[in-house]
DRENPA-187169 format. One record per residue (C-alpha): residue in one letter; x, y, z. Coordinates in steps of 0.001 Angstrom, whole numbers, padded with zeros to 6 digits, always signed. Example, Ala and Ser with C-alpha at 12.3 -4.5 7.8 and 13.67 -1.06 7.14 Angstrom:
BEGIN
a+012300-004500+007800
s+013670-001060+007140
END
This chain:
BEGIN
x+106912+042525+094588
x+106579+039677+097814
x+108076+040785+100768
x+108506+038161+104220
x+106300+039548+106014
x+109163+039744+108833
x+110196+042687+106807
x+107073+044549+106717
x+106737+044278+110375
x+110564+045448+110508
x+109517+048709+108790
x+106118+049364+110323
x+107997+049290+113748
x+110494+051579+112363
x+108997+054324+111341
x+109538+057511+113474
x+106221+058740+115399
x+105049+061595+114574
x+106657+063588+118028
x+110045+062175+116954
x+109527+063999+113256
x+107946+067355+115307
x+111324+067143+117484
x+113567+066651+114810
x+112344+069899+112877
x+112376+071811+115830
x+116038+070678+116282
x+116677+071725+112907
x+115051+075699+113802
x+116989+075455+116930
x+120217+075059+114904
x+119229+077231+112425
x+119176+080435+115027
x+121721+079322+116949
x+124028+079626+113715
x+122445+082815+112458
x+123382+084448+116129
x+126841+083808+115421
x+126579+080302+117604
x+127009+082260+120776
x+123240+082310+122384
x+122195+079635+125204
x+119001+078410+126101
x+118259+082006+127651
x+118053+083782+124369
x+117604+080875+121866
x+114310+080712+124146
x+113047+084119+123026
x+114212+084138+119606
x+112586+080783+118561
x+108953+082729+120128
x+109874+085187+117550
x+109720+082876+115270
x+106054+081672+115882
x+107579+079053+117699
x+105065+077025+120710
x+107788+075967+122733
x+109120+076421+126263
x+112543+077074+127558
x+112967+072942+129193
x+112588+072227+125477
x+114713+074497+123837
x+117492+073348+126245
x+116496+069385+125517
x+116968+070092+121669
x+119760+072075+122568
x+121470+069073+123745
x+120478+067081+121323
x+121903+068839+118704
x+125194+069465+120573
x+125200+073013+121464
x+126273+074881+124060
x+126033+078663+124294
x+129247+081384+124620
x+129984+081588+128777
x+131297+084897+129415
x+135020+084788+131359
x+137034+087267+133448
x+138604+090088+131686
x+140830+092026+133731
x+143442+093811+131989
x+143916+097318+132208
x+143967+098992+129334
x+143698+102658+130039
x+146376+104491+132742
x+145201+107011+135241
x+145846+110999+134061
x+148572+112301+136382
x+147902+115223+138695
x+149695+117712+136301
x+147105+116435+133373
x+143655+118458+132596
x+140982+118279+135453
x+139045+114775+135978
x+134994+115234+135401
x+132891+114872+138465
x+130896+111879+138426
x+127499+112524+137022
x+126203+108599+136248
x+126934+107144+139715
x+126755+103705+138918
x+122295+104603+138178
x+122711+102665+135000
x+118613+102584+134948
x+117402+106317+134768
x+117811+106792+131424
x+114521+107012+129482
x+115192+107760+126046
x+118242+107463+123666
x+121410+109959+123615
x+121092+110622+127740
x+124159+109188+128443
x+126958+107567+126161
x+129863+105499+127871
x+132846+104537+126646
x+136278+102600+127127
x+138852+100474+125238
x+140528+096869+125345
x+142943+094915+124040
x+143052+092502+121310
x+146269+090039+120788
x+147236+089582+117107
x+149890+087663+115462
x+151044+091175+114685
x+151404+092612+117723
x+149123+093934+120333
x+145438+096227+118666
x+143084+098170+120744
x+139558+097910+120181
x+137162+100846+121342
x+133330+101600+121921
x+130627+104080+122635
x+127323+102274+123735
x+124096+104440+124612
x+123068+103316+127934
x+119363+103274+127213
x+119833+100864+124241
x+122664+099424+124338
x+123382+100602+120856
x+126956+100272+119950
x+127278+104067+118173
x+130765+103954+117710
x+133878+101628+117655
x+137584+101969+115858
x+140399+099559+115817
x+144252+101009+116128
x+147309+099663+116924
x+147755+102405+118952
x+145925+103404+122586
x+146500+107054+122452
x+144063+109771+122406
x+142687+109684+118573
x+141770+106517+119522
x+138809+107511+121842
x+138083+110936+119961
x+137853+109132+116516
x+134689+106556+118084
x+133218+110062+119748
x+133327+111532+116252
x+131466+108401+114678
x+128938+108110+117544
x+128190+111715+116589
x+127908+110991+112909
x+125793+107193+113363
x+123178+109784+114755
x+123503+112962+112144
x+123050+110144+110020
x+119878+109352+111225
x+118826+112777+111906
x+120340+115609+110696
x+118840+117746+113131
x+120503+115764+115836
x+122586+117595+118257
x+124215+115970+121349
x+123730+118985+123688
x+122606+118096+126471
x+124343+114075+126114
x+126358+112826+129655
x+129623+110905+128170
x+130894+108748+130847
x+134729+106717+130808
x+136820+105697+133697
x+139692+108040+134435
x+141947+106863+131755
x+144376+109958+130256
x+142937+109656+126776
x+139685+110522+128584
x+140615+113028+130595
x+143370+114707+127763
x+142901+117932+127167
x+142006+117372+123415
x+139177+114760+123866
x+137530+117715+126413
x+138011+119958+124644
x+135910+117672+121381
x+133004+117154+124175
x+132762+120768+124655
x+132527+121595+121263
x+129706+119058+120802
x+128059+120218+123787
x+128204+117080+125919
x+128971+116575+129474
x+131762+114742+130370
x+131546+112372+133536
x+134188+110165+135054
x+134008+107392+137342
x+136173+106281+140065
x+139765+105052+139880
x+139605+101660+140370
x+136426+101096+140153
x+135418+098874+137448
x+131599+098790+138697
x+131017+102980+137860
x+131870+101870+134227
x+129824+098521+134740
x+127700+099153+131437
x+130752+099683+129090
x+132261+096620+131103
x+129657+094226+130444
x+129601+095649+126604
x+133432+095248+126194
x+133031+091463+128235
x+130437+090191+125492
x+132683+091152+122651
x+135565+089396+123826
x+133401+086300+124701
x+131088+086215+121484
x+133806+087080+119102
x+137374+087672+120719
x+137501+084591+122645
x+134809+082698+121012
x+137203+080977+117902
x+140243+079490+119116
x+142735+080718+116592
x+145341+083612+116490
x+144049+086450+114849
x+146392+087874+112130
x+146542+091579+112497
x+144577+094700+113202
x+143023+094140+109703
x+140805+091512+110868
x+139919+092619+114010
x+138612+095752+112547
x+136790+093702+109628
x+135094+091171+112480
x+134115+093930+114604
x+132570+095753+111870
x+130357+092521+111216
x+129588+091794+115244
x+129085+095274+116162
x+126228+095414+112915
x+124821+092164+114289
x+125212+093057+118063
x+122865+096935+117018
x+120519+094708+114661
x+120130+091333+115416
x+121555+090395+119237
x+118544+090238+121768
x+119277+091685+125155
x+117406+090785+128421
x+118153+094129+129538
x+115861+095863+126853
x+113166+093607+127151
x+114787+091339+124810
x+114587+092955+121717
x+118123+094372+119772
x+119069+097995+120131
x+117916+099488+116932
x+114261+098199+117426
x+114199+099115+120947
x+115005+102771+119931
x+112628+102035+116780
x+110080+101805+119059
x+111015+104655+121138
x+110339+106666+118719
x+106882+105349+117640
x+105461+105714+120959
x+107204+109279+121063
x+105454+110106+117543
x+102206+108499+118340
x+102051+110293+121977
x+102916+113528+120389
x+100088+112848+118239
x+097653+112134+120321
x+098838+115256+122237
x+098208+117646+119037
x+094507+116198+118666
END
C-alpha cells in the first residue's frame, strides 16, 4: 500500500520514546496501589509501597506520576468532639496514670492496649464507633459499632481484643497488659474495672483534658475518620454500614496499611516478625 511520505514522517515523529512508555506504566502501578490502599496514601507511603513492589523509583517521581495521574492523598483534619464525659466524684476511683504520654517503651506486643470512642453521623441518627489498638503495633484488636455510648460499648471491644489474641494463641493471657483510656465514665464504671481485673490487666487513665496522654488512640481514631469517615462525601445510612465499612478498613488498616511509625510495614507483619526474631533468639539461646 503507497503512503505520502508526509505521513510516514507524521508517524515516525509520533511515536512515544521509550521513557514516555516506562512513565506511563509506572503511572499505571502508581494507580494501581493507590486504589488497592483504599485511595487514601500520598506520596509518603505510595513511596514505600511501590519499593515493595520491586519498584526502582524515588519519592520526586512517585509524586510527578502522582500528579500526572490526578491523585492526591487523604489530609488528615481536626477532630474535636468529645465523645466520652468525665466520671463524677461519687463514681468508682480513676486509675493512676501508668503510660505518661511514653508512647515509645513498649517492646513487644500486649504491653499496653489503649482505647477510646467517637462519633459517627448517620442518616439515622447519631453511632459510636470504638477501638483498642496495641501501642507497639498499632494493631487494631478490637472495635464495635452501637448506637449507644454507654458502658457495653467499651467492655464489648475489651472482650474482642481479648479473644483476636486467644485466637491466635490459646495460651494467651493478658496478665500483666496496661489498658489505658482518658477519664471517660464508661472507663472508669465500675463494671468495665471490674472486666480488667478479672482479665488481669492494669487499668491506666490519663488526664482530664488532655487529649495528648491518649495521643496514640487519638491519632488511631483521626485516621479512621479521615481514610474512611470523612474520606467519601456522602451521608452514611445507618449504624449498619458503619459497622460493615469498619469491619473492611479495620482488616485492611491490621493487614495491608503501612505505618511510618513501625518502620513502615502493617501491624500484623510487624508483630509477625516479632515473633520470628523472638523464636529464632530463643533458639539460638537453647543451642
Amino acid at each position: 500500500m503507497k503512503i505520502a511520505p508526509s505521513t510516514y514522517y507524521a508517524a515516525q515523529h509520533a511515536r512515544v520514546s521509550p521513557a514516555a512508555l516506562a512513565d506511563a506504566y509506572r503511572t499505571n502501578a502508581v494507580v494501581d496501589l493507590f486504589r488497592a490502599n483504599r485511595s487514601v496514601y500520598g506520596v509518603r507511603k505510595l513511596l514505600p509501597a511501590m519499593l515493595r513492589e520491586g519498584h526502582d523509583i524515588g519519592r520526586d517521581q512517585v509524586g510527578r506520576l502522582m500528579a500526572i495521574a490526578g491523585l492526591t492523598g487523604a489530609v488528615r483534619g481536626t477532630h474535636t468532639t468529645t465523645t466520652t464525659k468525665r466520671a463524677g466524684a461519687a463514681s468508682a476511683p480513676r486509675h493512676p496514670d501508668l503510660i505518661d504520654r511514653a508512647w515509645d517503651t513498649p517492646t513487644r506486643p500486649d504491653q499496653w492496649w489503649v482505647a477510646d470512642f467517637t462519633y459517627v453521623w448517620t442518616l439515622a441518627g447519631f453511632c459510636y464507633v470504638a477501638l483498642l489498638t496495641d501501642v507497639y503495633s498499632r494493631r487494631i484488636l478490637g472495635w464495635r459499632v452501637t448506637t449507644s455510648k454507654t458502658t457495653p460499648l467499651v467492655l464489648s471491644v475489651l472482650e474482642q481484643a481479648l479473644f483476636t489474641r486467644r485466637r491466635g494463641d490459646a495460651q494467651f493471657s493478658a496478665a500483666g497488659v496496661v489498658h489505658h483510656s482518658d477519664a471517660g465514665s464508661q472507663y472508669t464504671s465500675i463494671a468495665f474495672t471490674d472486666a480488667l481485673i478479672d482479665a488481669g490487666i492494669a487499668g491506666s487513665i490519663g488526664s482530664v483534658g488532655d487529649a495528648l496522654d491518649n495521643a496514640l488512640m487519638e491519632s488511631t481514631i483521626g485516621l479512621y475518620k479521615t481514610e474512611l469517615i470523612d474520606r467519601h462525601p456522602r451521608s452514611w445510612s445507618g449504624r449498619a454500614e458503619v459497622e460493615r465499612e469498619t469491619a473492611a478498613y479495620v482488616h485492611w488498616f491490621n493487614t495491608s496499611r503501612l505505618h511510618s511509625s513501625i518502620d513502615y510495614l502493617c501491624p500484623t507483619e510487624y508483630e509477625h516478625h516479632y515473633h520470628q526474631h523472638t523464636l529464632a533468639a530463643s533458639v539460638l539461646e537453647v543451642a
